[in-house]
C-alpha positions as CSV (number, residue, x, y, z in Angstrom):
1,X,-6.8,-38.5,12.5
2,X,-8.4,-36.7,9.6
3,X,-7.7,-36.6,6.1
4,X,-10.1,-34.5,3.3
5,X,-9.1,-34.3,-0.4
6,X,-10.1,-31.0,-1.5
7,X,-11.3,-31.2,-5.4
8,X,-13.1,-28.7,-7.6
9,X,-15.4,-28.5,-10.2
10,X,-13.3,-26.4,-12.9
11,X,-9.8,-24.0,-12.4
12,X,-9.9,-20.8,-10.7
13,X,-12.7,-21.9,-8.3
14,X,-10.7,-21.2,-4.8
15,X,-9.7,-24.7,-4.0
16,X,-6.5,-23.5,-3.2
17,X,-7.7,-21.0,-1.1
18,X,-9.7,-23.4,1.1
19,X,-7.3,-25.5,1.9
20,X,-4.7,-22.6,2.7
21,X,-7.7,-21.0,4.8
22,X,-8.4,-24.5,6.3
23,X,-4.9,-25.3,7.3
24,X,-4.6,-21.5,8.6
25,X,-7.4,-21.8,10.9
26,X,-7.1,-25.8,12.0
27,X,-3.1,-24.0,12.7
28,X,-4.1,-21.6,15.2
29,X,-6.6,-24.2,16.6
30,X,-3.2,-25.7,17.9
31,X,-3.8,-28.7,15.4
32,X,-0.8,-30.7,13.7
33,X,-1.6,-30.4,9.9
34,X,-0.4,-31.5,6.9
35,X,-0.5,-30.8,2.8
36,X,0.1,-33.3,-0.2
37,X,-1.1,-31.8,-3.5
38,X,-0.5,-35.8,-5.8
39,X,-0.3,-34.0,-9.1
40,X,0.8,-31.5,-10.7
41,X,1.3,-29.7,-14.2
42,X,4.5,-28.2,-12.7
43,X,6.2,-31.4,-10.2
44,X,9.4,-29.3,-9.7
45,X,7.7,-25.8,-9.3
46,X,4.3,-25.6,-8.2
47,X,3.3,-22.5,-6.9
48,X,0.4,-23.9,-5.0
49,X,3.1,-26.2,-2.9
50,X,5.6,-23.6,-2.8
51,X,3.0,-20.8,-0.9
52,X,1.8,-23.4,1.3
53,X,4.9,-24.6,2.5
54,X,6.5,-21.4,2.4
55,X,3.8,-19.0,3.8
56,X,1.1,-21.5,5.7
57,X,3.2,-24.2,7.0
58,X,6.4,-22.4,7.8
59,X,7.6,-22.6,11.5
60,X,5.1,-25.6,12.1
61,X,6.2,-29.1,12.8
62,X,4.2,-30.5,10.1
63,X,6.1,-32.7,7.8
64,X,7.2,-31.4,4.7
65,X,5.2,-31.6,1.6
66,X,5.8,-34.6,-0.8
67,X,7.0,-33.9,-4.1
68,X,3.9,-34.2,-6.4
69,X,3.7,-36.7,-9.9
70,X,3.1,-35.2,-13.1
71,X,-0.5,-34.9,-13.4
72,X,-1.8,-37.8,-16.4
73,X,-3.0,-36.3,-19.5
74,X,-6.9,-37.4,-20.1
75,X,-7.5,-39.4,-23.2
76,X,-4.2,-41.3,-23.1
77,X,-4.0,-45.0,-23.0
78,X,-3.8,-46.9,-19.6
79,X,-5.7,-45.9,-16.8
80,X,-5.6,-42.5,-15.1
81,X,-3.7,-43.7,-12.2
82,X,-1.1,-46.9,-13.1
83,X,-0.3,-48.8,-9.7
84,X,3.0,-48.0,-10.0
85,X,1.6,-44.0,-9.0
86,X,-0.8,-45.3,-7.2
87,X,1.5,-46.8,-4.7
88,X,3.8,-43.4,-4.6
89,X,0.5,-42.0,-3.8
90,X,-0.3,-44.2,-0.4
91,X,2.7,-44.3,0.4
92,X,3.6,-40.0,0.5
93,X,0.3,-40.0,2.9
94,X,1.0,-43.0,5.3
95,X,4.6,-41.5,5.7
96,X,2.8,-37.4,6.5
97,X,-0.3,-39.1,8.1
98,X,2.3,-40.8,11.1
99,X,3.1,-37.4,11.9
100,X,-0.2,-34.9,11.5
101,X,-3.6,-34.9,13.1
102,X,-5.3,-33.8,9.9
103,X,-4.0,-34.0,6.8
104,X,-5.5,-31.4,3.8
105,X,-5.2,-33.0,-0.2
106,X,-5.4,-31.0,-3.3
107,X,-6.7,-33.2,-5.4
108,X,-7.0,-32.2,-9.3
109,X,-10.0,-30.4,-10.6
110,X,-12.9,-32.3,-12.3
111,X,-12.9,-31.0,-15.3
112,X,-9.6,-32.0,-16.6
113,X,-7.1,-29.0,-18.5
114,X,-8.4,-29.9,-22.1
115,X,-11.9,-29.0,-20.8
116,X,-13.2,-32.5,-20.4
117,X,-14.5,-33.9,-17.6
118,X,-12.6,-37.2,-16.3
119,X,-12.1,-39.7,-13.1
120,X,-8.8,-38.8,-11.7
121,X,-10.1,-37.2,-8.8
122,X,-12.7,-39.7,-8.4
123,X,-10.3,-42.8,-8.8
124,X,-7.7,-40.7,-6.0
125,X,-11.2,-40.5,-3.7
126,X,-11.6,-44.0,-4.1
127,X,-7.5,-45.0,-4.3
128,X,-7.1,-43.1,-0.2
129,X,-10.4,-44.0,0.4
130,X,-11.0,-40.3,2.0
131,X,-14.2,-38.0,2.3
132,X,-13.8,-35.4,-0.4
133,X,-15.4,-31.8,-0.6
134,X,-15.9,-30.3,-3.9
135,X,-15.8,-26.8,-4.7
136,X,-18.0,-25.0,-7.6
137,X,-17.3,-21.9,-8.8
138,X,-20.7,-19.7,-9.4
139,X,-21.7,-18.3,-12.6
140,X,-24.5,-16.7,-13.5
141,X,-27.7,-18.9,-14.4
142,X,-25.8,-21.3,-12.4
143,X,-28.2,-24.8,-12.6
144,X,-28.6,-26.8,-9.3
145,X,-29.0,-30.2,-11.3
146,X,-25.4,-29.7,-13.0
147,X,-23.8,-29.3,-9.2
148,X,-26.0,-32.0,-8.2
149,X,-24.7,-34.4,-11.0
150,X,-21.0,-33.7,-10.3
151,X,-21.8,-34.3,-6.9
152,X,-23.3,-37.7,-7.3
153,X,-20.1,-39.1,-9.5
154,X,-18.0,-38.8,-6.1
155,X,-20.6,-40.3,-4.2
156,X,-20.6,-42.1,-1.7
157,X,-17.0,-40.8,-1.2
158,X,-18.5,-36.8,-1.5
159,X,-18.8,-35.0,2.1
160,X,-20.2,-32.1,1.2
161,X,-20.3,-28.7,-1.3
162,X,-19.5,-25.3,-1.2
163,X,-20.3,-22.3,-4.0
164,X,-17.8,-20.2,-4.0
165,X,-17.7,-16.5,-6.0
166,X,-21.6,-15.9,-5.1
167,X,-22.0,-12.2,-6.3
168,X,-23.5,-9.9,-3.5
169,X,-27.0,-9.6,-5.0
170,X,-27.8,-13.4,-5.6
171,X,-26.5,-14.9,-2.6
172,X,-30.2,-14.8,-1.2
173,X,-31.8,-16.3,-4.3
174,X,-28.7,-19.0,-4.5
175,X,-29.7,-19.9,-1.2
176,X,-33.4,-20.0,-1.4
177,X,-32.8,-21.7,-4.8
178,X,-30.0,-23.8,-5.7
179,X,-28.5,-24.4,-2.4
180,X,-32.4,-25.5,-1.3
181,X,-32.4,-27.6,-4.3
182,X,-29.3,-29.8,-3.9
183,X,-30.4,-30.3,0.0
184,X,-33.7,-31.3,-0.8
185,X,-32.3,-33.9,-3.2
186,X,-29.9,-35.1,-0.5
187,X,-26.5,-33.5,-0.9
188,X,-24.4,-32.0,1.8
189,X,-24.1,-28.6,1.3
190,X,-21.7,-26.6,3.8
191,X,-23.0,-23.6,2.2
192,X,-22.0,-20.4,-0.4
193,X,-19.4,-18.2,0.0
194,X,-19.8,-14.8,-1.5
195,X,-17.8,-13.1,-3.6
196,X,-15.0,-10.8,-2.3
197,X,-13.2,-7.7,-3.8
198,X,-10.2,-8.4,-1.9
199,X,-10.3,-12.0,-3.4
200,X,-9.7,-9.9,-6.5
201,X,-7.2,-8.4,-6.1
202,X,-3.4,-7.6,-7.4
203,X,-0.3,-7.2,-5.6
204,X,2.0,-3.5,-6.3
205,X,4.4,-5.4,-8.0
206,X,1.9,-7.2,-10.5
207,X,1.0,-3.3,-11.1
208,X,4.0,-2.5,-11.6
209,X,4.4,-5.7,-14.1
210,X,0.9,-5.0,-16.0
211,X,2.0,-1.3,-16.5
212,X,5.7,-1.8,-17.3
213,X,5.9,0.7,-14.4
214,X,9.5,2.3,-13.4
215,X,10.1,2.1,-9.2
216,X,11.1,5.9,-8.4
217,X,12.4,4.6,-4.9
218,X,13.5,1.4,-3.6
219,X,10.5,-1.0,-4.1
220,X,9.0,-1.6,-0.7
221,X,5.7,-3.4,0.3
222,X,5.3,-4.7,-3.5
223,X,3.5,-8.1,-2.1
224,X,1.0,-5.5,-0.9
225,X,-2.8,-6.6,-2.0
226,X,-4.8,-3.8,-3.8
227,X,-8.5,-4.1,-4.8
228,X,-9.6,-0.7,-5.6
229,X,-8.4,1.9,-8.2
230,X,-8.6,5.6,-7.2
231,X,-8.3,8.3,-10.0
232,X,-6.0,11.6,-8.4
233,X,-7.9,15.0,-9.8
234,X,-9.5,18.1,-9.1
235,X,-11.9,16.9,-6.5
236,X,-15.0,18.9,-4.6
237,X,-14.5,16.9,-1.7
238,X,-11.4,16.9,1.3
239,X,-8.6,14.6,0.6
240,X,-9.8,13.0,3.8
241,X,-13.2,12.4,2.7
242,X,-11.8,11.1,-0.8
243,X,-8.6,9.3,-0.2
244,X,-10.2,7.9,3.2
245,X,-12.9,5.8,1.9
246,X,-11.2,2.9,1.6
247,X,-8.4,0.5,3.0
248,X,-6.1,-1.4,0.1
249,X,-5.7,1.2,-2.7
250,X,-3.9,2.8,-5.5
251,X,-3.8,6.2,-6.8
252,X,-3.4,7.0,-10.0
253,X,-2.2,10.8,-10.2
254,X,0.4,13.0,-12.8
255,X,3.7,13.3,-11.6
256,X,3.0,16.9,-11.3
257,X,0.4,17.3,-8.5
258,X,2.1,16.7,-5.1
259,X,-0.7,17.9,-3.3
260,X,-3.0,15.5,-4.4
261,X,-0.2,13.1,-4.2
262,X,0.7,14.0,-0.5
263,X,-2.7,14.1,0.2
264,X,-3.2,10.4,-0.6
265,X,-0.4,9.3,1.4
266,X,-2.3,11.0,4.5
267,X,-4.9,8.1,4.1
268,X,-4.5,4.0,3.6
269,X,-2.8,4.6,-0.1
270,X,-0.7,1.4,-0.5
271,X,0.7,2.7,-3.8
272,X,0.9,5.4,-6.3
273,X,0.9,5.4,-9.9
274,X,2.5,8.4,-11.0
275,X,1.7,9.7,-14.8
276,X,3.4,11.9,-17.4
277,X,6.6,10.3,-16.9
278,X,7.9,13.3,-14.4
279,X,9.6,13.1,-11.3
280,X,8.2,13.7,-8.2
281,X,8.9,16.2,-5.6
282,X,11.2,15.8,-3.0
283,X,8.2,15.8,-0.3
284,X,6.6,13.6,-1.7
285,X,9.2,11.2,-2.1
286,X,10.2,11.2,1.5
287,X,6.5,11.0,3.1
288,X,6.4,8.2,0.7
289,X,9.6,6.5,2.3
290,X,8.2,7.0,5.5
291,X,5.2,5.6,5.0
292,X,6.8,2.5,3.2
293,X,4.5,3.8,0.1
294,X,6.0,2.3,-3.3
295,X,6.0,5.3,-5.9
296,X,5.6,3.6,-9.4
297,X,6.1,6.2,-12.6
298,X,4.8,5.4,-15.8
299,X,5.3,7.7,-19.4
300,X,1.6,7.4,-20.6
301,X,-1.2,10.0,-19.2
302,X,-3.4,9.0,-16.1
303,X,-6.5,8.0,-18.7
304,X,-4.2,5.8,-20.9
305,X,-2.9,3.9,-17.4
306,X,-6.5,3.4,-16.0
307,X,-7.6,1.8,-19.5
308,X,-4.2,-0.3,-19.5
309,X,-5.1,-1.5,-15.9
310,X,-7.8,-3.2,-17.3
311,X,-6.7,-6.8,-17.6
312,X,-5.0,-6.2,-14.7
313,X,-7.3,-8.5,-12.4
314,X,-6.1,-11.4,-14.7
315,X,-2.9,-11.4,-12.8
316,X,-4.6,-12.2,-9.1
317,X,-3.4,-15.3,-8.0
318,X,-4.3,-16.8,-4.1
319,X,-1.1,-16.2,-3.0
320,X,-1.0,-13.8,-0.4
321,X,-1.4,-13.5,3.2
322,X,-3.6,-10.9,3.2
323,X,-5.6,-12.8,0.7
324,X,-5.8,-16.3,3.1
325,X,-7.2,-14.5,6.2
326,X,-9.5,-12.6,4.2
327,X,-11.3,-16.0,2.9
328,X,-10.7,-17.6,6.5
329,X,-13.2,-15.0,7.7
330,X,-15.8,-15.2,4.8
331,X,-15.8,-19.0,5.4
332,X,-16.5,-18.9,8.8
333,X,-19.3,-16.6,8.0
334,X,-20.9,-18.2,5.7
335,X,-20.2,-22.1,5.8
336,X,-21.2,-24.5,8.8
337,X,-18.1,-24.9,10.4
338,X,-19.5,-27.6,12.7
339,X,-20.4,-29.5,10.3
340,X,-16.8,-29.4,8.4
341,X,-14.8,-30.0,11.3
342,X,-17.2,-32.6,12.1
343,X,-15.4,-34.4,8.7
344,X,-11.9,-33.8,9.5
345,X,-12.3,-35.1,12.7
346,X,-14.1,-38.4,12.0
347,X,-12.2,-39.0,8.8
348,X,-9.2,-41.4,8.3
């Protein structure tokens, strides 16, 4: 029976998408799984809890997720984790562990919300007295000896590391360099996983939401992921050889061109962005309906939308389907699998 609490280094670094990716996999493995996340900044609505149990777990006969404590605010006075919690805590994964081979923990993130680093997920390690992997984001200049000292205050509890987010053109030099680094000084290292422009990406209806978009038809496929922008103009090229370069886009075209427009719906066009303010033709509208294409009109010109789709990718969030199988396969590739199920399998 195996239990691994899942921490990371700072927010945003892909812990949830591990463990979603994790439980996905150990799922169709024909495993009995399990997910406690013990805090939280939101105990009655946590999205992370709410996708998990309503996206990865549903259908299964795991148990259901416990309801999460408030997570502690650093600095205050009294220990991170009172008895009182920590009971709550062993007792919420004695009660899931009776009933699932491996159970997955989201533990909180080392570096606590104010930006200071603190124990909690340390004194959690220590509390369930479970192997823990930590997950560090990559940045650029990133310094082997500050992974290797966050590392070494889990120890002995730490299992192993991953990079995640290693941009295409360093992933040789991180692993020549840092990840050679932290191996030679004796950490476990399952390995780094690069980073990924579906990762990225933003669901139709957070486009819709960024541009204060109008629907034109009744919104359909708006959980859709999208990771690359296409522009809709006079082109040299067919709309074959334009439109069909890539799967999981949007095209931004005025209201007033339905041939570019129906020529983007002939290709893997998830959604248009319609500019000028216009309405679109009739043919357009129904190849979009068949096609289960949302059409999205906005008043401003197509330059004005592609400059307001700019903080666009501050909306992506983990929380999609498409999103979960996508890292799945990029951790496969790039971590050592054997050695990771190795873990959940011995641990207890």
């Amino acid at each position: 029976m195996g239990v691994l609490l899942v921490s990371a280094h700072l927010s945003g670094s892909g812990k949830t998408s591990l463990v979603a990716a994790l439980l996905t996999q150990l799922l169709a493995e024909g495993r009995r799984v399990a997910y406690y996340k013990p805090f939280s900044t939101s105990p009655d609505n946590d999205p992370d809890i709410s996708f998990i149990s309503e996206t990865i777990l549903a259908g299964t006969d795991g148990p259901p997720v416990p309801t999460p404590l408030a997570l502690p605010r650093n600095g205050s006075n009294g220990p991170l984790l009172p008895e009182e919690q920590s009971q709550t805590i062993r007792q919420c994964l004695s009660e899931i562990q009776s009933t699932a081979g491996v159970v997955l923990i989201e533990g909180p993130d080392a570096v606590s919300p104010d930006g200071e680093p603190w124990s909690l997920p340390i004194d959690l390690t220590d509390l369930l007295a479970c192997p823990a992997l930590l997950i560090f984001p990559y940045a650029n200049g990133l310094d082997f000896q500050t992974v290797l000292s966050a590392a070494e205050s889990f120890s002995p509890g730490l299992s192993g590391l991953v990079i995640n987010g290693v941009t295409s053109y360093r992933q040789r030099d991180v692993e020549r360099g840092s990840l050679a680094q932290l191996r030679a000084a004796g950490a476990t290292v399952f390995g780094a996983i690069p980073e990924d422009r579906v990762m990225l990406g933003v669901t139709v209806q957070q486009i819709s939401e960024q541009l204060g978009g109008r629907w034109i038809q009744d919104p359909v496929n708006t959980d859709a992921c999208i990771d690359r922008f296409l522009l809709g103009g006079n082109i040299m090229d067919a709309g074959h050889t334009y439109y069909g370069r890539y799967a999981n886009q949007a095209v931004i075209v005025r209201a007033e061109r339905p041939d570019i427009q129906m020529a983007s719906l002939m290709e893997d066009t998830k959604c248009l962005v319609l500019t000028g303010g216009s309405e679109p033709s009739d043919y357009v509208k129904a190849e979009a309906l068949e096609k289960d294409v949302p059409l999205i009109s906005v008043t401003e010109s197509t330059l004005s939308t592609a400059e307001a789709l700019a903080g666009v990718l501050e909306r992506a969030t983990p929380y999609s389907r498409t999103k979960v199988e996508r890292f799945g396969q990029l951790m496969r590739q790039n971590l050592d699998m054997e050695a990771l199920s190795a873990v959940l399998t011995t641990s207890s």
